[in-house]
Short mmCIF file of the C-alpha atoms (twelve columns), coordinates in Angstrom:
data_MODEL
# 
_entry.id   MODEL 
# 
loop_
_atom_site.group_PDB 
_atom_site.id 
_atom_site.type_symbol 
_atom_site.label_atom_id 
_atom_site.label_alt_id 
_atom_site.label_comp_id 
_atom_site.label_asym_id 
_atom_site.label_seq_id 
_atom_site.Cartn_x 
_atom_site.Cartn_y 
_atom_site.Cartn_z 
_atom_site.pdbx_PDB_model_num 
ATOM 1   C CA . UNK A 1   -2.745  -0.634  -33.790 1 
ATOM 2   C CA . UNK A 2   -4.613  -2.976  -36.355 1 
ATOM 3   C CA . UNK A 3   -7.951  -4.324  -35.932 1 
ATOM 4   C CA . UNK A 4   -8.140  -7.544  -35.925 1 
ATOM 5   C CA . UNK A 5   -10.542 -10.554 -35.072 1 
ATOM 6   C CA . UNK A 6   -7.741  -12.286 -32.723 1 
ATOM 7   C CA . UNK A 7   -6.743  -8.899  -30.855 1 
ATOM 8   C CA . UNK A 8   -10.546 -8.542  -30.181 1 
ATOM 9   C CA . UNK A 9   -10.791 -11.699 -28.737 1 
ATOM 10  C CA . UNK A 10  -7.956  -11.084 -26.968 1 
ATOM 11  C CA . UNK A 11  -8.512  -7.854  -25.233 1 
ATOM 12  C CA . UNK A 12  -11.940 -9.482  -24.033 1 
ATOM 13  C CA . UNK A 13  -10.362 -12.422 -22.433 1 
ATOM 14  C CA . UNK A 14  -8.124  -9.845  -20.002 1 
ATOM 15  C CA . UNK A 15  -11.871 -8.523  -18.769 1 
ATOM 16  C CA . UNK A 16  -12.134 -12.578 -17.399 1 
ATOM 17  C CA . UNK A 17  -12.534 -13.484 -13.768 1 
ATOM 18  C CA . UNK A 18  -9.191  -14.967 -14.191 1 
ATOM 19  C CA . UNK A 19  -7.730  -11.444 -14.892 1 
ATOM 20  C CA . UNK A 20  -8.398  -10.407 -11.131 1 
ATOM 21  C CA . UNK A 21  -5.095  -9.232  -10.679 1 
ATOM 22  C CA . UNK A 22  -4.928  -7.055  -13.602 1 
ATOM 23  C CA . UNK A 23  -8.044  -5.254  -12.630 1 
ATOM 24  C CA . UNK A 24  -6.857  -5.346  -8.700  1 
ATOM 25  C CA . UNK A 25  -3.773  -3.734  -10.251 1 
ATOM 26  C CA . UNK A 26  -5.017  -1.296  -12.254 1 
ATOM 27  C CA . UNK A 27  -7.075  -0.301  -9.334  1 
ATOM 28  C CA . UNK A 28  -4.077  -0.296  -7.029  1 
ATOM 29  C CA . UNK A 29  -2.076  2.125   -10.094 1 
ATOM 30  C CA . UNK A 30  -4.840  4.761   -10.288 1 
ATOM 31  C CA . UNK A 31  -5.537  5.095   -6.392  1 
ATOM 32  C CA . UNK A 32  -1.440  6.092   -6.476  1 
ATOM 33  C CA . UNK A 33  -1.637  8.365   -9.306  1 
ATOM 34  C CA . UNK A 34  -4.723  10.184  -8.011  1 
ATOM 35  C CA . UNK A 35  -3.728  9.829   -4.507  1 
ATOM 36  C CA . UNK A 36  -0.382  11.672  -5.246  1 
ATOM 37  C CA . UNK A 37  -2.295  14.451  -7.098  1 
ATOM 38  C CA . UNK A 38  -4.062  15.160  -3.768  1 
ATOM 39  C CA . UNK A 39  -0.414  14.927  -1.500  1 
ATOM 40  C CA . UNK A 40  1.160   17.097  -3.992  1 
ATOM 41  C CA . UNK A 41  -1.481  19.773  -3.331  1 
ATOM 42  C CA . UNK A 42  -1.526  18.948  0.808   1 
ATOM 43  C CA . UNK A 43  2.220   19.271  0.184   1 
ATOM 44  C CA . UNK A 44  2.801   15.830  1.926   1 
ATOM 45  C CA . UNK A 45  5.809   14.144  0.641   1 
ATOM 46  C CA . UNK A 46  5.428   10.837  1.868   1 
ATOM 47  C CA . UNK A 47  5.114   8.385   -0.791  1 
ATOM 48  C CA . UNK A 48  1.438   7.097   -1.077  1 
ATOM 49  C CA . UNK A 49  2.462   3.557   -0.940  1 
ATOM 50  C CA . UNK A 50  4.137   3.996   2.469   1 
ATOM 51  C CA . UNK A 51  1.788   5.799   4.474   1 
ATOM 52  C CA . UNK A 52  0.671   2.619   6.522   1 
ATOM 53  C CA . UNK A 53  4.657   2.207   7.090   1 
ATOM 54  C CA . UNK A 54  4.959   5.946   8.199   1 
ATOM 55  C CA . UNK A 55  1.823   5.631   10.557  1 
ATOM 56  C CA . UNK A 56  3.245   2.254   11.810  1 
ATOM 57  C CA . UNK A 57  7.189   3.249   12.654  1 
ATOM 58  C CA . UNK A 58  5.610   6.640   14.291  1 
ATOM 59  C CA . UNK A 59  3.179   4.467   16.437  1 
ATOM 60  C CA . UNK A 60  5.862   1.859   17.599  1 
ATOM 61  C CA . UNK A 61  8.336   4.365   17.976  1 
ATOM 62  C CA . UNK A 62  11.735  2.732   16.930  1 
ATOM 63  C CA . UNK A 63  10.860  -0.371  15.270  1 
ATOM 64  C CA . UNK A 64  12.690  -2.982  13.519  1 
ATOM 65  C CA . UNK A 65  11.390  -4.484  10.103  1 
ATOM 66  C CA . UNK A 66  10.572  -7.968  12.138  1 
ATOM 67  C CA . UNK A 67  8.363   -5.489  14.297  1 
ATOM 68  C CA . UNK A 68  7.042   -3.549  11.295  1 
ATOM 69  C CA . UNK A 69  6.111   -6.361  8.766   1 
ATOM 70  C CA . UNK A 70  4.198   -8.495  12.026  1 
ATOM 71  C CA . UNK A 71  2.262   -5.412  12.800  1 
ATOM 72  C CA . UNK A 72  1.639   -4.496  9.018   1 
ATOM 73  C CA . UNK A 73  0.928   -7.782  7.620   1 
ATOM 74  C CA . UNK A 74  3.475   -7.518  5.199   1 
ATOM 75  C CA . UNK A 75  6.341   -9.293  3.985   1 
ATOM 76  C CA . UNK A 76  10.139  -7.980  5.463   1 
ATOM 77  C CA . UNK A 77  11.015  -7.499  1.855   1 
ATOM 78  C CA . UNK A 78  8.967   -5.281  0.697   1 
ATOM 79  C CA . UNK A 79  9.013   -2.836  4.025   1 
ATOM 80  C CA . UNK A 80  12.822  -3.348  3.361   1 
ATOM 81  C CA . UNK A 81  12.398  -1.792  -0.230  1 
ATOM 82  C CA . UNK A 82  10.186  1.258   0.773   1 
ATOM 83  C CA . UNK A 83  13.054  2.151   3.818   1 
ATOM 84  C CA . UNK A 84  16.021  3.615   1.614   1 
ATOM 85  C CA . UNK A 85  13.289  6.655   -0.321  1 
ATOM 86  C CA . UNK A 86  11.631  7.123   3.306   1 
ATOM 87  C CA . UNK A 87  15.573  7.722   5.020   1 
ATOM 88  C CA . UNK A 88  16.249  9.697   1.803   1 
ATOM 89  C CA . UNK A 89  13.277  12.011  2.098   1 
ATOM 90  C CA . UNK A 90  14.257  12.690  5.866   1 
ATOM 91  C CA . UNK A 91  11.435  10.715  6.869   1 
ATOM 92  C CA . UNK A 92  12.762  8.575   8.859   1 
ATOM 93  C CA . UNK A 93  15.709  7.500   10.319  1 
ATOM 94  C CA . UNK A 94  17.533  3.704   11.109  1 
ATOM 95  C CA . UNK A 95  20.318  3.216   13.916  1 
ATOM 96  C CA . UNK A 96  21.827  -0.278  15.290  1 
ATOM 97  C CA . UNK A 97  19.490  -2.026  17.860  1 
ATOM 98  C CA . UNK A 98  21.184  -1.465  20.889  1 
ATOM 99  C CA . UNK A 99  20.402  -5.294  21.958  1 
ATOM 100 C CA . UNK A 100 21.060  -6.940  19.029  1 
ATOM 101 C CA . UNK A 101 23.775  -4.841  16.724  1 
ATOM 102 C CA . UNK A 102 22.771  -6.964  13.463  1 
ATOM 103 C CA . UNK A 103 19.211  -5.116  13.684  1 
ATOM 104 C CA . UNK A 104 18.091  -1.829  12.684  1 
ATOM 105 C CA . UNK A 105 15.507  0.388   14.411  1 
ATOM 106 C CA . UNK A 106 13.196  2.518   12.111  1 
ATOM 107 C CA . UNK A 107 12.355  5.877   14.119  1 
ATOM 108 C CA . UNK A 108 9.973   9.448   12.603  1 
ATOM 109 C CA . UNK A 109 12.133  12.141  12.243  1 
ATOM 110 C CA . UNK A 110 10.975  15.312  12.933  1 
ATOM 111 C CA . UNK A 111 10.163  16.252  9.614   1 
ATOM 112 C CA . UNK A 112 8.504   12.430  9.015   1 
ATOM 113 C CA . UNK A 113 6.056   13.608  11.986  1 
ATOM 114 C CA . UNK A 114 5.160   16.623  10.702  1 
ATOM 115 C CA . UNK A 115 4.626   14.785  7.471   1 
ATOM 116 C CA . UNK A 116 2.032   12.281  9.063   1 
ATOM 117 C CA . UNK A 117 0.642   15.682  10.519  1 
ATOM 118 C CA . UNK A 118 -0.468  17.332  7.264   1 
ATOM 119 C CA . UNK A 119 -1.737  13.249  6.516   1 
ATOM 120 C CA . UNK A 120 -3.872  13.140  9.777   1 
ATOM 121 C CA . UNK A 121 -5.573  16.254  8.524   1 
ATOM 122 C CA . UNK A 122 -6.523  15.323  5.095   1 
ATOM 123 C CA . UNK A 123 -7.536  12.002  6.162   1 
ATOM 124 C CA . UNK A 124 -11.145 12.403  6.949   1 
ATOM 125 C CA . UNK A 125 -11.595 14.000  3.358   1 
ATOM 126 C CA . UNK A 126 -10.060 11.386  1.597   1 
ATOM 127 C CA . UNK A 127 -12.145 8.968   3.920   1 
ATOM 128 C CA . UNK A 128 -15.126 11.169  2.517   1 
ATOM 129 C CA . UNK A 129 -13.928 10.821  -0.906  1 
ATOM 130 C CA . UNK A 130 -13.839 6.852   -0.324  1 
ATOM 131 C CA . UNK A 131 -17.435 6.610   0.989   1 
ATOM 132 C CA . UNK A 132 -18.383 8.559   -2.423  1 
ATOM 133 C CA . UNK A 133 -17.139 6.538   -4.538  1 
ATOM 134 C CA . UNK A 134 -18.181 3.382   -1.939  1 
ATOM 135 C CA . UNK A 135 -21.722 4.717   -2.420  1 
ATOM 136 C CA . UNK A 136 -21.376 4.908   -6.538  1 
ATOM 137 C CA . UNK A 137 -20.053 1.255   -6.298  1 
ATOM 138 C CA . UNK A 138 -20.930 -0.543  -3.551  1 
ATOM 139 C CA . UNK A 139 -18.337 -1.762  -0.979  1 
ATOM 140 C CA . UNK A 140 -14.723 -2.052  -1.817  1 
ATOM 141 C CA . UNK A 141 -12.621 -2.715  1.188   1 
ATOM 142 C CA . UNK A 142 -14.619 -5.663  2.610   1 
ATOM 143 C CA . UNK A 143 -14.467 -7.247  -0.555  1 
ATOM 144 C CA . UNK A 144 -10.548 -7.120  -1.357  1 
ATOM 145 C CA . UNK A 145 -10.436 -7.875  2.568   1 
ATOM 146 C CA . UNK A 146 -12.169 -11.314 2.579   1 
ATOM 147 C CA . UNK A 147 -10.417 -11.496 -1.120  1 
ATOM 148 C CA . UNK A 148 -7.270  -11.727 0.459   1 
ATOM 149 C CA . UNK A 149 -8.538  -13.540 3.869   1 
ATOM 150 C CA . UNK A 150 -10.205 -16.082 1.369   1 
ATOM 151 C CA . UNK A 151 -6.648  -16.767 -1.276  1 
ATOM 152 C CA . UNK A 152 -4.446  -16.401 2.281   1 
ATOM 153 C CA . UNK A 153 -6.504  -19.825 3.446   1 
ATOM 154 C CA . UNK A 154 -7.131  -21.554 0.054   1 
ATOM 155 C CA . UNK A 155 -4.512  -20.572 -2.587  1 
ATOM 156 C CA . UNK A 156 -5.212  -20.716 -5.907  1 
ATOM 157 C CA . UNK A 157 -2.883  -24.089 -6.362  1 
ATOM 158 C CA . UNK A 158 -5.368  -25.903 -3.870  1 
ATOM 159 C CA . UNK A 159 -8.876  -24.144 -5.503  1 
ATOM 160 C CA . UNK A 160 -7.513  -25.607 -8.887  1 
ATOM 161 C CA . UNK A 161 -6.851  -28.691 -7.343  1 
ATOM 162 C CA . UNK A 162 -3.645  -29.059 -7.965  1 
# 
């Protein structure tokens, strides 16, 4: 990589306010990686970014993705996405909706239970790991909360006046 005035500058304008996302990203990226790291060891095989899907389908019992995404906040898409690696893994299973055949119901499996087991016991230590690094920063989760409560009733389009 060459050094170079314009790279400089360059480099310093993705630390800007209006490189949120980035940063939100990158944030996002390493809680996965590091997050993983600590499954692997628990020997939980559910994939990080579908735990709140997992905890969701086992509380609702079957559930279809209208169900799912209402309860999760979430967009149908992208619980539709995460289904085919949890059916694959044995997570969880899908079978017609008995009332409306063009549905599917998302249901734990046995071995998806056990899975959100070996979660439920971990839990309070990675909730202890949070308020660590909560008390090194200063608060996280309210922040991206009223973030996202903030950009859900004033999108960026209408801040910019446009």
């Amino acid at each position: 990589m060459t050094d170079s005035p314009d790279l400089e500058r360059a480099l310093k304008a993705l630390d800007r306010t209006a490189f949120i996302g980035r940063r939100s990203e990158a944030l996002s990226d390493l809680i996965q990686d590091q997050s993983q790291a600590v499954f692997d060891l628990a020997g939980i095989t559910i994939p990080v970014k579908s735990c709140s899907l997992m905890i969701a389908i086992k509380a609702m019992g079957p559930a279809s993705i209208t169900d799912l995404a209402e309860a999760l906040s979430r967009s149908h898409q992208v619980l539709l996405q995460k289904t085919p690696r949890l059916i694959k893994l044995g997570l969880i299973e899908s079978r017609p909706d008995p009332d409306n055949r063009r549905r599917k119901l998302f249901e734990a499996t046995a071995h998806g239970a056990e899975q959100l087991e070996r979660l439920q016991e971990i839990l309070p230590r990675i909730e202890a790991a949070y308020e660590d690094l909560v008390s090194e920063t200063g608060e996280i989760a309210g922040v991206l909360k009223a973030a996202l409560t903030a950009l859900e009733k004033t999108d960026l389009k209408t801040r910019m006046g446009l």
